[in-house]
C-alpha positions as CSV (number, residue, x, y, z in Angstrom):
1,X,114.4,-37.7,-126.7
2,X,117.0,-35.5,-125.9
3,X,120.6,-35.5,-128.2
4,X,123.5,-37.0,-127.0
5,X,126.5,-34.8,-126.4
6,X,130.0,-35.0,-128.2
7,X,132.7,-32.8,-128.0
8,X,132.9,-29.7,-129.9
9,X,133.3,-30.0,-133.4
10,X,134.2,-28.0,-136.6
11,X,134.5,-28.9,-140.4
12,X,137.6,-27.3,-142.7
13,X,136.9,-28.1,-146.6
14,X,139.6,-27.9,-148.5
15,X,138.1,-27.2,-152.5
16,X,139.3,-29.7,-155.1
17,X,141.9,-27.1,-156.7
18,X,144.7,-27.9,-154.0
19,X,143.0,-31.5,-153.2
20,X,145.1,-33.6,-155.5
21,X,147.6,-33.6,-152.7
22,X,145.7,-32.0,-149.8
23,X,145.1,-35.3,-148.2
24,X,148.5,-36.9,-147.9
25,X,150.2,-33.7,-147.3
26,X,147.4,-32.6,-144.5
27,X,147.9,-36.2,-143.0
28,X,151.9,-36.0,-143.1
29,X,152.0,-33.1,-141.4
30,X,149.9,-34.6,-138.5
31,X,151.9,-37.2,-138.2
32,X,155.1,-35.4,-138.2
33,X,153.5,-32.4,-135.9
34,X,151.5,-34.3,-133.5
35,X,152.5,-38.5,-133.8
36,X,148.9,-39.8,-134.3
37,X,147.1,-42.7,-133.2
38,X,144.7,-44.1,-136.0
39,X,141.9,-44.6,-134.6
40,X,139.9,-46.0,-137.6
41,X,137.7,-45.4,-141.0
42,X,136.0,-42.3,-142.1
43,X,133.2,-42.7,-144.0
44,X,130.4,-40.5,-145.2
45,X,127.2,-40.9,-147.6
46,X,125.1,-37.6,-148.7
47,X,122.3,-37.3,-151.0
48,X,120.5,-34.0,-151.7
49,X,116.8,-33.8,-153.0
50,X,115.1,-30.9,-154.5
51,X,111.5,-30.7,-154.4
52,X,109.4,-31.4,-157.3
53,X,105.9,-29.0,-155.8
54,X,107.7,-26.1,-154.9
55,X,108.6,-23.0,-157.6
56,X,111.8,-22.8,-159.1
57,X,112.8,-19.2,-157.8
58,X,112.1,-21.1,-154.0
59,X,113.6,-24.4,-153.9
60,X,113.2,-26.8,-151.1
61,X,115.8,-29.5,-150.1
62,X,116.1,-32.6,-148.3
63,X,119.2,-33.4,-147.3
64,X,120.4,-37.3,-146.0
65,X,123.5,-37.7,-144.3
66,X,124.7,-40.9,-142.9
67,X,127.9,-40.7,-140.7
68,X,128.6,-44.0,-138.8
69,X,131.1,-42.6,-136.4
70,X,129.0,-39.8,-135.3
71,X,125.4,-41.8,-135.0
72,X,123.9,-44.9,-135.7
73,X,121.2,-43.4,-137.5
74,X,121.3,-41.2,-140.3
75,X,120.3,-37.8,-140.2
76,X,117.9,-35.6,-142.6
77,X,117.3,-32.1,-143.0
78,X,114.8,-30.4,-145.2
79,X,114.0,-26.9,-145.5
80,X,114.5,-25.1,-142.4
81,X,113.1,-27.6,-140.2
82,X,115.1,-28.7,-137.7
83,X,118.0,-31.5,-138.4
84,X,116.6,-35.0,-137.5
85,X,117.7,-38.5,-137.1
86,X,116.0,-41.1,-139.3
87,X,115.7,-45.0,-140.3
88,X,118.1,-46.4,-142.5
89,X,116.0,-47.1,-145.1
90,X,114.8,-43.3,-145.1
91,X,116.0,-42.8,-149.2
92,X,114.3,-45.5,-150.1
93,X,110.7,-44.9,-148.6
94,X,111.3,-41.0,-150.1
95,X,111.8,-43.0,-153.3
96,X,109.0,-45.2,-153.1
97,X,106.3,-43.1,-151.8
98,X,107.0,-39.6,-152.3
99,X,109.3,-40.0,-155.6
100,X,106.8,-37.6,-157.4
101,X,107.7,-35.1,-155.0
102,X,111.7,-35.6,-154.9
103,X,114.2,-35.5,-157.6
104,X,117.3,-36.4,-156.3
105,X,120.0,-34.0,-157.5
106,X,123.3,-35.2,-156.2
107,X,125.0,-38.2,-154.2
108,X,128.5,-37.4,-152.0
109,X,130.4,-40.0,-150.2
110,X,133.4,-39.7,-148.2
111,X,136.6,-42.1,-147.5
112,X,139.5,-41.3,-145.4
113,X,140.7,-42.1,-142.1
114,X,140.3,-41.0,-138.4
115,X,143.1,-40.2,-135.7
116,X,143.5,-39.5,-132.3
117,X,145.7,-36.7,-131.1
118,X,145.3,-35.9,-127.3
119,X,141.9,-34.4,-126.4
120,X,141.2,-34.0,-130.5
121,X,139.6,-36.7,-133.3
122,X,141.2,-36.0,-136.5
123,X,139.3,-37.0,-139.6
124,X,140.5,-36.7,-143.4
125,X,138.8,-37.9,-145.7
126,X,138.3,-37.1,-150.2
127,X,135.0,-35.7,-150.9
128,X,133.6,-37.5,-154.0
129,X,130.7,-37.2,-156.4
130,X,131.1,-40.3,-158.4
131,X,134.6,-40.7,-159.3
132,X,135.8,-37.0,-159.2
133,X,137.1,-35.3,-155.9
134,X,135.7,-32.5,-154.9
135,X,137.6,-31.9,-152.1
136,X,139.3,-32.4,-149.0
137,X,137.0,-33.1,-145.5
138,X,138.8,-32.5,-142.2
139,X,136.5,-32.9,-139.0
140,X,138.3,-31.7,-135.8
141,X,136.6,-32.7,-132.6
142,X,137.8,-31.1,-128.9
143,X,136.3,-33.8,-126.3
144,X,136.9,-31.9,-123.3
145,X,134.8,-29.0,-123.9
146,X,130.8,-29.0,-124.8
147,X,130.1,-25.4,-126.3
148,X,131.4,-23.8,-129.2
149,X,131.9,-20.8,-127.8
150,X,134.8,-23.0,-125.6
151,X,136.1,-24.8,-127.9
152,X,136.0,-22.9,-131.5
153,X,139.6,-21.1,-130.9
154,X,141.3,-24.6,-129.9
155,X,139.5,-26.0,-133.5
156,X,141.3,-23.4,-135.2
157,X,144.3,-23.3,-133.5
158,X,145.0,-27.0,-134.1
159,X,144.8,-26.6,-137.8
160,X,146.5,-23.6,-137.9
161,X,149.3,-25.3,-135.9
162,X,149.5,-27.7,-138.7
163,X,150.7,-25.0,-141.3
164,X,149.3,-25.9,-144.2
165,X,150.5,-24.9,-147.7
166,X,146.8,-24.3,-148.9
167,X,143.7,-23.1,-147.5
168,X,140.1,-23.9,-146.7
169,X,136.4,-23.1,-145.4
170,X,135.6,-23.8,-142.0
171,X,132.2,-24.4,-141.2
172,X,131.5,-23.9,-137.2
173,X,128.4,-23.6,-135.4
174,X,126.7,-20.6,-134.1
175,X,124.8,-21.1,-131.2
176,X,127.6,-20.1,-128.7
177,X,126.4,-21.3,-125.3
178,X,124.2,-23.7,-126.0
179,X,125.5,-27.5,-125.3
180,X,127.0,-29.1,-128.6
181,X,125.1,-32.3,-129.6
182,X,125.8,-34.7,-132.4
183,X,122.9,-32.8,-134.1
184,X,124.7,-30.0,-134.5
185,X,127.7,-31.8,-135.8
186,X,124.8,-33.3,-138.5
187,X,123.9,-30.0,-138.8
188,X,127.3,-28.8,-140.1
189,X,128.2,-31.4,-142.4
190,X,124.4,-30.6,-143.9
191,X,125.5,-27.0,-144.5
192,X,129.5,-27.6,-145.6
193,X,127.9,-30.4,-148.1
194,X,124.6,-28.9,-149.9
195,X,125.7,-27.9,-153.8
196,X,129.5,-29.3,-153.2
């Protein structure tokens, strides 16, 4: 079964140094640059496993990422197999039946908010392990266009346009002309999130 396709998207992560006030500064600046419609919740729920049967100097990961507003299903990613969607009770059946082969290592989850600004989703949200931030998440989505290659200048562009008083990491795809998929969007979050 073939993806489904969803406008191009990029991550910018924002480290916790400047995210005590990265989110309501970021999300003030939207509204005052671009008058936003909310559009809704943000939400987020990582886990990263490190295999027990592999060496030390070679690690190999499982990564679990559910993002409601992106897919239904959750997605999972180990090693450098390709990114995959999976039942919701994935974590648990790792736990139960392969728990002597995963040990889990760490557990991110997201809150924020989403907008709506023209052609572009907006999402903010505080990256959290337990109780302590560990930054700031901003997903820009361009709807109009399907490739990164079209659309990674406009990603940039619309942050830059919101001249920020600190900086962060983008994290873009790089398969240029290929269709974008909510895969790859599953994909990126994977690599932005792993060790956070």
């Amino acid at each position: 079964m073939a993806a489904y396709t969803c406008g191009v998207t990029g991550l910018y992560f924002i480290p916790d140094a400047a995210s005590a006030t990265a989110q309501s500064i970021l999300i003030d600046k939207l509204h005052k640059r671009h008058q936003p419609i909310t559009s809704g919740l943000y939400r987020l729920d990582y886990r990263l496993l490190r295999s027990y049967t592999t060496p030390s100097s070679i690690p190999e990961f499982l990564q679990y990422v559910d993002i409601p507003h992106l897919s239904p299903s959750p997605f999972a990613l180990a090693g450098g197999s390709p990114i995959v969607t999976v039942d919701r009770d994935f974590t648990a059946i790792v736990k139960a039946k392969l728990g002597a082969l995963w040990m889990h290592r760490q557990t991110l989850r997201l809150d924020g908010h989403s907008f709506d600004v023209d052609d572009f989703r907006i999402r903010v949200g505080r990256l959290l392990m337990g109780d302590v931030v560990r930054g700031v998440l901003v997903e820009v989505e361009y709807t109009p266009v399907d490739t990164i290659s079209a659309g990674e200048a406009l990603l940039r562009d619309f942050v830059d346009s919101l001249d920020l008083p600190f900086s962060g990491r983008w994290v873009l795809g790089v398969e240029l002309g290929l269709q974008w998929t909510v895969l790859d969007t599953g994909k990126l979050y994977c690599e932005l999130l792993r060790f956070r």
